[in-house]
C-alpha positions as CSV (number, residue, x, y, z in Angstrom):
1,X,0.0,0.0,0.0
2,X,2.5,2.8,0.6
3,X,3.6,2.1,-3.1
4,X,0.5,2.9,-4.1
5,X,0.6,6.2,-2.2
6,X,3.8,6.8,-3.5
7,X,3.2,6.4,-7.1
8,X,-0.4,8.8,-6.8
9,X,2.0,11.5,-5.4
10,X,4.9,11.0,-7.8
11,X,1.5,11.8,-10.3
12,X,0.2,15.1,-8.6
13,X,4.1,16.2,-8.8
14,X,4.1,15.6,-12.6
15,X,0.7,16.9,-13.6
16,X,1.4,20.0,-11.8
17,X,3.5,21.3,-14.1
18,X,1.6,20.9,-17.0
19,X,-1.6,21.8,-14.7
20,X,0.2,25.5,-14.1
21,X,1.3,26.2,-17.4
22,X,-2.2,25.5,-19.1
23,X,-3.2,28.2,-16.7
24,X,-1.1,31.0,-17.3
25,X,-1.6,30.1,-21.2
26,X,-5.3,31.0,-20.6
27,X,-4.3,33.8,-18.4
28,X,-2.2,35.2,-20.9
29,X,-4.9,34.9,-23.4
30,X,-7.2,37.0,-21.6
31,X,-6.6,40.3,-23.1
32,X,-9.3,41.3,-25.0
33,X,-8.2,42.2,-28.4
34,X,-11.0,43.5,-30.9
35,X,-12.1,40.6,-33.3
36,X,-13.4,43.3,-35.8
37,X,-14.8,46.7,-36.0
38,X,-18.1,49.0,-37.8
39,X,-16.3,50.8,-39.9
40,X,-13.7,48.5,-40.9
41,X,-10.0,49.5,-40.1
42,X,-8.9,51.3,-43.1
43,X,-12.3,51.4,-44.4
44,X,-13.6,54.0,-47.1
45,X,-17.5,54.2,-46.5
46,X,-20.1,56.2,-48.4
47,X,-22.1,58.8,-46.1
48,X,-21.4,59.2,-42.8
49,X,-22.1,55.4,-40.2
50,X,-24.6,56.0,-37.3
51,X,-22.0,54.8,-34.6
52,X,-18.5,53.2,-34.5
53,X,-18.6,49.5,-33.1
54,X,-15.7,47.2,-32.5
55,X,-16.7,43.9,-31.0
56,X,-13.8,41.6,-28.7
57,X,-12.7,38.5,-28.0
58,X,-13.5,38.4,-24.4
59,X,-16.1,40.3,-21.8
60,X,-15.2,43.7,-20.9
61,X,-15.6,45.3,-17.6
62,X,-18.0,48.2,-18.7
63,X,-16.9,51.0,-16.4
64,X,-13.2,51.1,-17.2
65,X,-13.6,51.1,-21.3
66,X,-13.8,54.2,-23.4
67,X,-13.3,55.3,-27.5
68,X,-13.3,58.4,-29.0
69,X,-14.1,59.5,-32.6
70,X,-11.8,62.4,-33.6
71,X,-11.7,64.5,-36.8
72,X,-8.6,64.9,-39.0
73,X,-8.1,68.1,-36.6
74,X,-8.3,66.7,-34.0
75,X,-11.0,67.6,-32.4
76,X,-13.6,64.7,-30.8
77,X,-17.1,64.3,-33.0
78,X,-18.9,61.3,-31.2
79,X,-21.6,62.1,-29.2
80,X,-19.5,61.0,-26.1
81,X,-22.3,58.0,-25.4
82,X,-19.9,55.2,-25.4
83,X,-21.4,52.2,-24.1
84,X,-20.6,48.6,-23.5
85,X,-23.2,46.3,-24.7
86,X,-24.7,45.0,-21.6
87,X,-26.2,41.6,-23.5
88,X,-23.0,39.8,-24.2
89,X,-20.4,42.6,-23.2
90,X,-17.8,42.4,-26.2
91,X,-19.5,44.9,-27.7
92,X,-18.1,48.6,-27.8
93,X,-19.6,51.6,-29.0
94,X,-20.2,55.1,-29.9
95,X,-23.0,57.0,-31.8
96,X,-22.1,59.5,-34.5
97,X,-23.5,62.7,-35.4
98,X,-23.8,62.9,-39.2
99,X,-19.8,63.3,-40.2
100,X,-18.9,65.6,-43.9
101,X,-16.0,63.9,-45.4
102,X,-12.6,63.2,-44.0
103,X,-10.8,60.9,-42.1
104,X,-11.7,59.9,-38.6
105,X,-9.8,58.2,-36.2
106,X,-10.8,55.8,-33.8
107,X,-9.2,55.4,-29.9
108,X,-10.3,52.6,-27.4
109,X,-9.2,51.2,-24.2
110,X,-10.9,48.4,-22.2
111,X,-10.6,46.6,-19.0
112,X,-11.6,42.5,-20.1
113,X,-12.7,41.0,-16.9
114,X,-9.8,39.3,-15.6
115,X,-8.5,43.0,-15.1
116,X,-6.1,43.3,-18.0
117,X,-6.0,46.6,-20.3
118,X,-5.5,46.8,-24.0
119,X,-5.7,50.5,-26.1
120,X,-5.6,50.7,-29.5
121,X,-6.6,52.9,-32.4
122,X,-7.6,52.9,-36.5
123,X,-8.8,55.2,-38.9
124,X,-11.6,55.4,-41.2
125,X,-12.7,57.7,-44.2
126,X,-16.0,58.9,-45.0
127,X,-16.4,59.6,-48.6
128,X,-19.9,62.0,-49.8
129,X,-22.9,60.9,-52.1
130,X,-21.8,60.4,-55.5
């Protein structure tokens, strides 16, 4: 019998290894990095989009995220309404007011919910009517 016992603790040594590094592999991969964005990076769109939207990877923590829509001045032009989707909270976003041509660039930080930050920024170009 104290074989036995032996041999189930020689086990729980060598499992924990690989138990601990499959766990900071998932807690490395918790960042939440944007899976894609309305506009597109880099997009050209005709008329000016009701609201920017960039969707992640993993849940965000709704009171510690933020984006801001700024002309090629400078100067902010989102109705300052960002929001995190309450329903499935990967969703961020920001409603526009109608925007004239130009290039717009979008910044955004977020908190996921294992406490890690991430910031980031694109730009998109809003052509007029034809």
């Amino acid at each position: 019998m104290a074989e036995r016992g032996s041999i189930r603790r020689g086990m729980a040594i060598a499992i924990l290894p690989v138990a601990l590094l499959g766990l900071g592999t998932r807690l490395a991969a918790a960042h939440a990095f944007p899976e894609r964005a309305d506009p597109r990076v880099g997009a050209v769109v005709r008329g000016s989009p009701e609201a920017v939207r960039i969707w992640f990877d993993g849940e965000l923590e709704p009171a510690f995220c933020q984006v801001a829509v700024t002309d090629g001045s400078g100067r902010r032009v989102d109705r300052g309404d960002a929001r995190v989707d309450a329903g499935g909270r990967r969703l961020l976003q920001v409603s526009l007011p109608a925007l004239p041509p130009g290039t717009y660039s979008v910044r955004w930080t977020v908190l996921s919910i294992d406490g890690h930050r991430t910031t980031g920024d694109y730009r998109f170009t809003v052509k007029g009517p034809d």
